[in-house]
C-alpha positions in Angstrom: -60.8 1.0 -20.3 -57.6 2.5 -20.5 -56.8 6.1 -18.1 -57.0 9.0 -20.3 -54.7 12.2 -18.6 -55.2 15.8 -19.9 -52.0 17.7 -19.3 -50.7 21.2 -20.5 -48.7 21.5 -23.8 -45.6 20.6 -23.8 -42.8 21.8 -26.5 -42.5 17.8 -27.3 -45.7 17.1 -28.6 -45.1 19.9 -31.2 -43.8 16.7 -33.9 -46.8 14.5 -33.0 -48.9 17.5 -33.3 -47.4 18.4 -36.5 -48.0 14.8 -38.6 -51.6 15.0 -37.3 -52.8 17.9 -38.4 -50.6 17.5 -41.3 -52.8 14.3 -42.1 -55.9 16.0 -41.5 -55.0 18.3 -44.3 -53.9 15.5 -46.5 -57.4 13.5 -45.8 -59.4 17.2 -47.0 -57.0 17.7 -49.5 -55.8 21.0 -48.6 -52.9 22.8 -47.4 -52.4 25.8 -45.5 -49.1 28.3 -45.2 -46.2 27.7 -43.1 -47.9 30.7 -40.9 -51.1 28.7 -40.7 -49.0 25.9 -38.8 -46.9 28.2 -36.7 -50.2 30.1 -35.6 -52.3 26.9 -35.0 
């Protein structure tokens, strides 16, 4: 089974972040505001 590390937030992960909750929207068929993203 593979090591699973939690770790703070890092400015890098914003992208990653970004097309995942980006696709989560797409799969509910929804969007949100630019402010929604920036606040989330």
């Amino acid at each position: 089974m593979p090591v699973l590390t939690v770790r703070r937030l890092q400015e890098s992960d914003h992208a990653d972040w970004r097309n995942l909750w980006t696709a989560y929207l797409e799969f509910y068929e929804t969007t949100v505001p630019e402010e929604v993203y920036a606040a989330t």
